[in-house]
C-alpha positions as CSV (number, residue, x, y, z in Angstrom):
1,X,0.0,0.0,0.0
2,X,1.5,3.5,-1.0
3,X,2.3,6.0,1.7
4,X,-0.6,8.7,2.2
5,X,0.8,12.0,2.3
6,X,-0.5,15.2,4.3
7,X,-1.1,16.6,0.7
8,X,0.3,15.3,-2.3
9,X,0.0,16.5,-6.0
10,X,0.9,14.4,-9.4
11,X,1.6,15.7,-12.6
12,X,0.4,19.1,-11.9
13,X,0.1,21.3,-15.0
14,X,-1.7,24.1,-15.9
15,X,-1.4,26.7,-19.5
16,X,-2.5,30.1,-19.7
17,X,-2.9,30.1,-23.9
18,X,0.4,28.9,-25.0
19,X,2.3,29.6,-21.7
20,X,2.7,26.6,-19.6
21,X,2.6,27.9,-15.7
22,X,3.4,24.5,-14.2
23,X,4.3,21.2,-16.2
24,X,4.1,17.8,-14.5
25,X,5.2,19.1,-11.1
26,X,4.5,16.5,-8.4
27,X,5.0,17.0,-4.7
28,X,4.0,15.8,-1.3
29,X,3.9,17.4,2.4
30,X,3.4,15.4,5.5
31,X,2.1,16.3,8.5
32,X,4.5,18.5,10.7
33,X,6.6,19.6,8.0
34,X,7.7,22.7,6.7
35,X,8.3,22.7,3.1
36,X,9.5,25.6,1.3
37,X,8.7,26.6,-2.6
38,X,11.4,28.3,-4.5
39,X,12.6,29.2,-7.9
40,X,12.6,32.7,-10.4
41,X,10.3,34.9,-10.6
42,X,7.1,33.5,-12.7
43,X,8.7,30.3,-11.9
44,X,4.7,29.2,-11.7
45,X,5.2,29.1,-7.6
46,X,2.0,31.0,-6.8
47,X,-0.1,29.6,-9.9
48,X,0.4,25.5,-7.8
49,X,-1.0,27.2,-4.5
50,X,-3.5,28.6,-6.9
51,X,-4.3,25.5,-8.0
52,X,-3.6,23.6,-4.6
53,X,-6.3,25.8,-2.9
54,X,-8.8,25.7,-6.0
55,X,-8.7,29.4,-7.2
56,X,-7.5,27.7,-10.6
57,X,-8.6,24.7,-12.1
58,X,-5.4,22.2,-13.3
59,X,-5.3,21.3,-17.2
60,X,-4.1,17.7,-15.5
61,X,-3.0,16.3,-13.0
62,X,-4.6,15.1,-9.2
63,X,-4.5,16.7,-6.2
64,X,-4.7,15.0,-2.8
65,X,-5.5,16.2,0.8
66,X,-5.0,13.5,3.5
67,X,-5.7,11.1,0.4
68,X,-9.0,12.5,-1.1
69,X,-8.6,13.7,-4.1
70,X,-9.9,17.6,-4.4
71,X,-9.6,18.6,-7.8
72,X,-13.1,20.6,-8.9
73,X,-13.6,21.9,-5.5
74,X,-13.9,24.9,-4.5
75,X,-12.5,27.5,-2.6
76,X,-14.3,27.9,0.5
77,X,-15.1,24.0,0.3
78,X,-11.1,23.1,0.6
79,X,-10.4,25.9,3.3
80,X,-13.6,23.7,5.3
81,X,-11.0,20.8,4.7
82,X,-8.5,22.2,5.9
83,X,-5.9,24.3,3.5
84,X,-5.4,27.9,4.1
85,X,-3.5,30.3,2.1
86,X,-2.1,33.7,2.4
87,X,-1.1,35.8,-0.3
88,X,1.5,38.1,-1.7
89,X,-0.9,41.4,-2.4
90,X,-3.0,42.5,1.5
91,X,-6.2,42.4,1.1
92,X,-7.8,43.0,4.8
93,X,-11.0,44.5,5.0
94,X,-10.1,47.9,5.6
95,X,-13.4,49.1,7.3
96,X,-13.1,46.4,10.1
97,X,-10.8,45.8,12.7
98,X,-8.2,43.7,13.8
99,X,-10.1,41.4,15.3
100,X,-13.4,41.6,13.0
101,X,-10.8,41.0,10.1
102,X,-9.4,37.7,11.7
103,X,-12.9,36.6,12.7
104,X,-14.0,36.4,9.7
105,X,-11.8,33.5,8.7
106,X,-13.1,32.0,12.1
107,X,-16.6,31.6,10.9
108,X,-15.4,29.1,8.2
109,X,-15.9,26.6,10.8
110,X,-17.1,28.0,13.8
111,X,-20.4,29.8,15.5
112,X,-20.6,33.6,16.8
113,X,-19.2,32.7,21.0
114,X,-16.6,30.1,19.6
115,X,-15.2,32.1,16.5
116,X,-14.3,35.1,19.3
117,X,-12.6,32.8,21.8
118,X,-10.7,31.0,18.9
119,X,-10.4,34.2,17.1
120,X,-8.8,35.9,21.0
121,X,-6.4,33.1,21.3
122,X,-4.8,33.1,17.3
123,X,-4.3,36.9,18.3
124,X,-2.8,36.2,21.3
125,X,-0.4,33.6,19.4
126,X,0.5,35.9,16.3
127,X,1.3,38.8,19.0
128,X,-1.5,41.2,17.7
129,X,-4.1,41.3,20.9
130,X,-2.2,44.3,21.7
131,X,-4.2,45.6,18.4
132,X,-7.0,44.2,18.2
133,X,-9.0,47.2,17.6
134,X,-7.1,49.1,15.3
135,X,-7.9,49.3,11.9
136,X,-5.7,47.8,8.9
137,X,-4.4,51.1,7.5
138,X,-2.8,52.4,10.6
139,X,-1.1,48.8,10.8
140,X,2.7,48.8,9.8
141,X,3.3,46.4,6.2
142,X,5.2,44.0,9.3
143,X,1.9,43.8,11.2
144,X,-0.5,43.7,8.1
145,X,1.6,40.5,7.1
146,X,1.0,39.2,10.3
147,X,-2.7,40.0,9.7
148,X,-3.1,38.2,6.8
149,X,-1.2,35.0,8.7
150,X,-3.8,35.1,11.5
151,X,-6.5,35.2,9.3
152,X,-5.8,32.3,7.5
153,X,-5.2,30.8,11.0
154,X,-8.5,31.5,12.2
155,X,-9.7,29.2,9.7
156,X,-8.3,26.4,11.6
157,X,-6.1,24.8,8.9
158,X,-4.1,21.6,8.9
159,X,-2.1,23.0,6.5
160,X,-1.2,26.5,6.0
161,X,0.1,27.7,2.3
162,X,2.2,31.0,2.9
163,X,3.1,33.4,-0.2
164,X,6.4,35.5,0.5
165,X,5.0,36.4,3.9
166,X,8.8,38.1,4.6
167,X,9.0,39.7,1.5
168,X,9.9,43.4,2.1
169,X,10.6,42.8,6.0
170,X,13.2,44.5,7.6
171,X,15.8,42.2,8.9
172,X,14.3,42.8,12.7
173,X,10.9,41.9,11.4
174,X,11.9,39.2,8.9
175,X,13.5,37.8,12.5
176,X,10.1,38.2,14.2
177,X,8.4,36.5,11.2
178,X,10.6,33.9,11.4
179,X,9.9,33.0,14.9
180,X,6.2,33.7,14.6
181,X,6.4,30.7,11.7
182,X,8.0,28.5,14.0
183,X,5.9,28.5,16.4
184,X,2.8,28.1,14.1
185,X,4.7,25.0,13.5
186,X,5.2,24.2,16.7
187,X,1.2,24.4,17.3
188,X,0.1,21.6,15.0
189,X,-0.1,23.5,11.7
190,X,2.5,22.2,8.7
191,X,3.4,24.7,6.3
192,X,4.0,25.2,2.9
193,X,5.9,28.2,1.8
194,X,7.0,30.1,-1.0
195,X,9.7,32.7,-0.5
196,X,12.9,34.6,-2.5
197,X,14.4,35.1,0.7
198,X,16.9,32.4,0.7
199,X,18.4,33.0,4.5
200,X,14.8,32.7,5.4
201,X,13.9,29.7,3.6
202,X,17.0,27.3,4.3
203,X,16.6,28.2,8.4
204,X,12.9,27.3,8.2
205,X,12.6,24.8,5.4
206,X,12.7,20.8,6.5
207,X,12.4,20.2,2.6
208,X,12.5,22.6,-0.1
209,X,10.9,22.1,-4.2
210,X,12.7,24.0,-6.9
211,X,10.4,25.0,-9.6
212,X,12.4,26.8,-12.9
213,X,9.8,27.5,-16.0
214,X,6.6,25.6,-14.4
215,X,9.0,22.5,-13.7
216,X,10.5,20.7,-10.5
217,X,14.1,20.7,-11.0
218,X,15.9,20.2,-8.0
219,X,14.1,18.7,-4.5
220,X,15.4,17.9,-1.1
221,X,17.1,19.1,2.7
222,X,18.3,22.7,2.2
223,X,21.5,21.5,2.4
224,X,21.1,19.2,-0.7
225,X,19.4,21.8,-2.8
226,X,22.0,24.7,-2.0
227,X,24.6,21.9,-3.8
228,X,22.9,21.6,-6.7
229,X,24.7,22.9,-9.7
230,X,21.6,23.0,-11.9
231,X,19.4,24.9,-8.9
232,X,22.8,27.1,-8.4
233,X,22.8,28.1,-11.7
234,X,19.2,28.8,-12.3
235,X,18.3,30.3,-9.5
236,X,20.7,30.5,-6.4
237,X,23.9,31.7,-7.3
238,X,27.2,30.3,-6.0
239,X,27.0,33.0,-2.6
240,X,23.9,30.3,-1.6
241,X,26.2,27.0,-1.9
242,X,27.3,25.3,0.9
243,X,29.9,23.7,1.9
């Protein structure tokens, strides 16, 4: 009998007219794990947590959550299953608050008395109870990041797909960030991540995908994948290489 992965997904391709965004990719994530996501820009990264979290639908290939396959579904419908994303542009909604904000991904499984105690406590964890009623545009672009973390949290995920959540951090913040992931970890939730910066990635990362023109090209422990010539030369550069 095969091994039943957190999430798995085979041959994994998807065109936009004649561009090909992702080509055959297959990957898997088991439960604990933080995997990281790396490659060039328009690598087609963001396009497999598009089509991992059902904003796209895949040209071919199968996707798998705790071994049921969820291609077709939607949305909201995977999120109730248990995948949660965040993404690269903030979107909060910028006439509630803090708190009203994270709530709302709350409700996805949850009733009016339980979403506010769960919605308290993933404050509480991400460090922004402090600002709970403060609305998203006096937030710093540090704690807005964090915003959009907590409210795919709220959703209670099993896993939790994060899109270049450091991404123009300072190096104090990126620090903060870095901890803040780790401890999300450390809470039940395993992670999936997409990031460019490489410090970042290779601290966090138990396993880390290459993608390089919509294909996998390079998979393995940070160490591994910071040896590889072809990943080194396509994406990397030889300051990344280990020794």
């Amino acid at each position: 009998m095969s091994e039943v992965h957190l999430l798995e997904v085979e041959n994994l391709s998807k065109s936009f007219g004649g561009l090909t965004a992702t080509s055959d990719v297959n990957l898997h994530i088991d439960k604990g794990e933080i995997v990281g996501l790396i490659g060039p820009n328009g690598a087609g990264k963001t396009t497999i947590f598009n089509l991992v979290s059902g904003f796209l639908p895949a040209d071919r290939g199968i996707i798998k959550f705790k071994g049921q396959v969820i291609n077709g579904l939607k949305p909201n419908q995977i999120c109730k299953l248990g995948i949660a994303r965040t993404f690269q542009t903030l979107r909060p909604l910028l006439e509630l608050t803090v708190f009203k904000n994270t709530m709302v991904g709350a409700y996805n499984r949850l009733g009016q008395k339980e979403a506010k105690k769960w919605t308290a406590e993933v404050l509480n964890l991400t460090g922004l109870w402090p600002k709970r009623e403060i609305l998203p545009k006096h937030l710093t672009v540090a704690d807005r990041k964090v915003l959009e973390l907590a409210r795919a949290m709220a959703s209670q995920p099993a896993v939790l797909l994060l899109d270049e959540t450091v991404a123009g951090l300072t190096p104090t913040e990126t620090m903060v960030m870095i901890k803040l992931i780790k401890k999300i970890q450390e809470s039940g939730i395993t992670i999936c991540m997409i990031e460019h910066v490489m410090r970042t990635i290779m601290s966090l990362s138990d396993r880390i995908y290459v993608i390089h023109h919509g294909e996998k090209i390079s998979e393995g422990t940070p160490a591994e994948v910071s040896k590889d010539p072809g990943v080194i030369r396509a994406y990397l550069g030889d300051e990344y290489a280990l020794t």
